[in-house]
C-alpha positions in Angstrom: 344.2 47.7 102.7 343.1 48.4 99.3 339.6 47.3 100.1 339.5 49.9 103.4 340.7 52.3 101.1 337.6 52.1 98.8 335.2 51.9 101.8 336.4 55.1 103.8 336.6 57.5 100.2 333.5 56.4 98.7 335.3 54.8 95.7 334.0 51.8 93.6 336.3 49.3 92.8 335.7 48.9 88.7 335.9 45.1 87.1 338.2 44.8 84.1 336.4 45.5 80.5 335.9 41.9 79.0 336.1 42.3 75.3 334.2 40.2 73.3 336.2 37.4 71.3 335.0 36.2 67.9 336.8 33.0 67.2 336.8 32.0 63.3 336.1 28.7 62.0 338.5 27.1 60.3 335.8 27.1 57.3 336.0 31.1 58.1 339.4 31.8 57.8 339.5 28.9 54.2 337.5 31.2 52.7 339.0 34.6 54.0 335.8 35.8 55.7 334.9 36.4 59.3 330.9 36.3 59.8 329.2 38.1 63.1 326.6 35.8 64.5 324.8 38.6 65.5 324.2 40.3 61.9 321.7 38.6 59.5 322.9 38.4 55.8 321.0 39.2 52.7 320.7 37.5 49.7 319.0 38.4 46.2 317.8 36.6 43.0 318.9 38.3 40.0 316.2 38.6 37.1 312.9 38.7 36.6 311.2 36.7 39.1 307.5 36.7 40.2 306.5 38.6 43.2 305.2 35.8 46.0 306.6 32.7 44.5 309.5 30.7 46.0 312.9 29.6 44.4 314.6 27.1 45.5 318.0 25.9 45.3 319.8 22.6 45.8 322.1 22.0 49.0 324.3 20.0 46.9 326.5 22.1 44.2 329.6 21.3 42.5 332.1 24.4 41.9 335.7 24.7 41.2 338.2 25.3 44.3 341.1 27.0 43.5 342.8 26.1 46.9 343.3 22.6 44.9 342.9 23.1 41.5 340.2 21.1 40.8 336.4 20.2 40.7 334.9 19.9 44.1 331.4 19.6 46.0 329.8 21.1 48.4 326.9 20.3 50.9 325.1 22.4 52.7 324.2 20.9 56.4 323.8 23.2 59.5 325.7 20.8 62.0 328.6 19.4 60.0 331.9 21.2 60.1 332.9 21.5 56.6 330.9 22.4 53.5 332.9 20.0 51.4 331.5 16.8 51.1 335.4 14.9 51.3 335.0 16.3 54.9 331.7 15.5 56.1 330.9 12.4 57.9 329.6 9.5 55.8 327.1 8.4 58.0 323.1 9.2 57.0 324.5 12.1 54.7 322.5 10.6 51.9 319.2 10.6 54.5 319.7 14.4 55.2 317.9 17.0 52.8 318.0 21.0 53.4 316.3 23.0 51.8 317.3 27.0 50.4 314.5 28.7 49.6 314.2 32.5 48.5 310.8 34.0 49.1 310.0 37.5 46.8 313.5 37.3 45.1 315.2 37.3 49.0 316.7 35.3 51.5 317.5 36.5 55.0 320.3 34.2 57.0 321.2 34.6 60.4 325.1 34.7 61.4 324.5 31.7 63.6 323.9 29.5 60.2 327.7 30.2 59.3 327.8 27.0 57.2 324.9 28.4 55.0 326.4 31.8 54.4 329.8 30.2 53.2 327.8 27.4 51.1 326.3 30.4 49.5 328.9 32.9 48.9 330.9 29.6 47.5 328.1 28.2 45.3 328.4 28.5 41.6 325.7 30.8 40.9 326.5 33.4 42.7 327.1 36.6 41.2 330.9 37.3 40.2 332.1 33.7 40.4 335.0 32.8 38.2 335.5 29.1 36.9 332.1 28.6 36.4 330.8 25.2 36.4 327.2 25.2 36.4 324.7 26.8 33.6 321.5 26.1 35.1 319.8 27.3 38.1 318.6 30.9 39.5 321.6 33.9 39.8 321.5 35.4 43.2 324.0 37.8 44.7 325.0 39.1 48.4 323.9 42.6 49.7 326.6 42.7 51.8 329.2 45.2 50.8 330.8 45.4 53.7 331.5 41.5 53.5 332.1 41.5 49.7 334.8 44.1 50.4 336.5 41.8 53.5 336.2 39.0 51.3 337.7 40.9 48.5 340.8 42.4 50.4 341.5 39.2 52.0 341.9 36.9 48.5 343.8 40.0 47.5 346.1 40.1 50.4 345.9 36.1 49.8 347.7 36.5 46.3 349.9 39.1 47.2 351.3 36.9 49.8 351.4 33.8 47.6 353.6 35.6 45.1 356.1 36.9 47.4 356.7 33.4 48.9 356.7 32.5 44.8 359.5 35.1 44.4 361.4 34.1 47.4 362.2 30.5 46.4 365.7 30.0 45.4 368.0 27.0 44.4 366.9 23.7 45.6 363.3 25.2 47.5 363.1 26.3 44.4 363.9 23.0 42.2 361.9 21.0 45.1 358.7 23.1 44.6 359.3 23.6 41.1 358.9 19.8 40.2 356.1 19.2 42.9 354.1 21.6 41.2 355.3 20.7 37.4 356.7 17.2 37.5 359.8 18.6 36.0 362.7 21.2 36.4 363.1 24.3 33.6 366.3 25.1 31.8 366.7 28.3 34.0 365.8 29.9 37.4 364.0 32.6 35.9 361.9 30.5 34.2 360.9 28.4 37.0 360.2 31.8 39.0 358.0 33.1 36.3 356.0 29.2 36.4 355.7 29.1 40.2 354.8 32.9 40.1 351.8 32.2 37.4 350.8 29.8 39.6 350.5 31.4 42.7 348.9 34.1 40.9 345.8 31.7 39.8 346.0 29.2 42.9 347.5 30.9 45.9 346.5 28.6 48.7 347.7 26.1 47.1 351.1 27.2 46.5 351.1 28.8 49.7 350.2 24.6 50.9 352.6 23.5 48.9 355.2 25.3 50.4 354.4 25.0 53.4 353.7 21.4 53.4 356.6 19.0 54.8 355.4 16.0 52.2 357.1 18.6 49.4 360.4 18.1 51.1 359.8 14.5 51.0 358.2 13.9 47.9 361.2 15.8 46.2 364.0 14.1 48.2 362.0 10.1 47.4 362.2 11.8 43.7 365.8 12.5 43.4 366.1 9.2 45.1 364.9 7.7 42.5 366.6 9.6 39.6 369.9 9.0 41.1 369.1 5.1 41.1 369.5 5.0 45.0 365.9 3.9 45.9 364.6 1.6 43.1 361.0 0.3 42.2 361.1 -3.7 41.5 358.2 -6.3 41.3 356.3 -4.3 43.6 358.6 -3.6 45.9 360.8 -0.4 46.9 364.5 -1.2 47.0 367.2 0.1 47.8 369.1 0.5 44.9 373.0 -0.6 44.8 372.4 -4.3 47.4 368.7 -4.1 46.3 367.3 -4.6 49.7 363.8 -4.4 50.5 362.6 -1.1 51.9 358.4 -1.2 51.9 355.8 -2.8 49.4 354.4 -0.6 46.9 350.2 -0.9 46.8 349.1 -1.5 43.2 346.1 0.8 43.2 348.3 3.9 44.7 351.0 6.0 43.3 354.5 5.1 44.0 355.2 8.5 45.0 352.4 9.5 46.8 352.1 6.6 49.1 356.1 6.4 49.8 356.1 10.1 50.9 353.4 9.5 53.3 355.2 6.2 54.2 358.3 8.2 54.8 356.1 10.6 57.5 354.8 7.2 59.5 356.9 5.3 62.5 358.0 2.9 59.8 359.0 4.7 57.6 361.0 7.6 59.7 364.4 5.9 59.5 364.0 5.4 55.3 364.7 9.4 55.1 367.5 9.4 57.1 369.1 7.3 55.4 368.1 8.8 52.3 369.2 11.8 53.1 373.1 10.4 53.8 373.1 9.0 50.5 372.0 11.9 48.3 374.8 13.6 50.1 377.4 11.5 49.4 
């Protein structure tokens, strides 16, 4: 009927609008930027350097990475996944060597080479970078504002959200994040608020993780566990505490805590928790 209808008045039937989808890597949305594989990217040395030559940089860099508080490299190779090194495939990464050259002080990068464009705008010597780790090498920066800004608002609304999930804990999420973080409690609520604030201020992802993160939960329940003398650590062995029965063996070259939370998050370990849980609340 409908297609009669169309015939005998002359109309055309119209398809549906597709819109295009850009899907974001997971490396993408880590470092709260969303790259067009259609736009190519600019980069610039900063200084004096002469007309013609070419400066090179390294595709290995260390830099500091707030989403974990700590030292970490990167790697630069087109097809891997990740730019961190912990998440790149052992095999032949020693073999593999890319070079990053700018020519007359620039360096165009096509959208395509997403894993290039975040290596750079993460690398250590780029213009604006906080925790600085490296002194030596060439300065370079984007000329991209539009992507400076994006990045920009999106660590913003990154810290901004990190604090209000800060400011939301109370009583034992608090206590539970509180010694995850710390290793130990504070004499009042406030004060543990104004610690767990301080630290989402200077690592949000991470306490945004941390919260989020069902091995917290764990690790805090194994903890008081242990401080209430209902799971106990013994010649290697975790026991249970009052008939000192035998619960898993504790590796020598991990810590206690660590490896018993993941434990706990295993087949074997699943029924420990429950149990645990009954005698805490007892």
């Amino acid at each position: 009927m409908e297609t009669e209808l169309i015939k005998k008045k002359g109309f055309q039937k119209k398809e549906p609008i597709k819109e295009e989808v850009v899907v974001e890597t997971i490396q993408e949305q880590e470092f709260g930027v969303q790259i067009d594989p259609d736009k190519t990217y600019k980069f610039q040395l900063i200084g004096d350097i002469s007309k013609g030559t070419y400066v090179g940089i390294n595709n290995v860099c260390e830099v500091f990475d707030p989403s974990i508080g700590r030292r970490r490299k990167m790697r630069y190779v087109p097809h891997y996944d990740s730019i961190w090194i912990d998440e790149q495939p052992e095999e032949h990464i020693d073999l593999s060597n890319y070079p990053i050259n700018f020519f007359m002080s620039e360096m165009a990068v096509s959208g395509k080479d997403k894993n290039l464009i975040l290596y750079l705008l993460n690398h250590d010597r780029i213009e604006g970078k906080q925790n600085q780790i490296s002194s030596k090498g060439p300065l370079f920066r984007l000329q991209d504002n539009e992507l400076l800004a994006k990045k920009a608002l999106a660590k913003t609304q990154l810290e901004r959200d990190a604090v209000n999930k800060a400011l939301s804990l109370t009583g034992s999420e608090l206590n539970m994040v509180t010694f995850v973080l710390f290793g130990k409690s504070f004499e009042s609520e406030t004060e543990s608020l104004q610690a767990v604030a301080n630290y989402a201020k200077k690592n949000p992802k991470g306490l945004i993780d941390i919260c989020d993160d069902p091995r917290t939960r764990r690790k805090y329940l194994i903890k008081q566990g242990l401080d209430k003398n209902i799971i106990k650590s013994k010649f290697s062995m975790l026991k249970w505490g009052a008939s000192e029965t035998d619960i898993v063996q504790l590796p020598p070259d991990k810590d206690m805590l660590s490896f018993v939370t993941d434990w706990s998050l295993s087949d074997d370990g699943k029924d420990f928790i429950e149990v645990l849980k009954r005698q805490l609340n007892k």
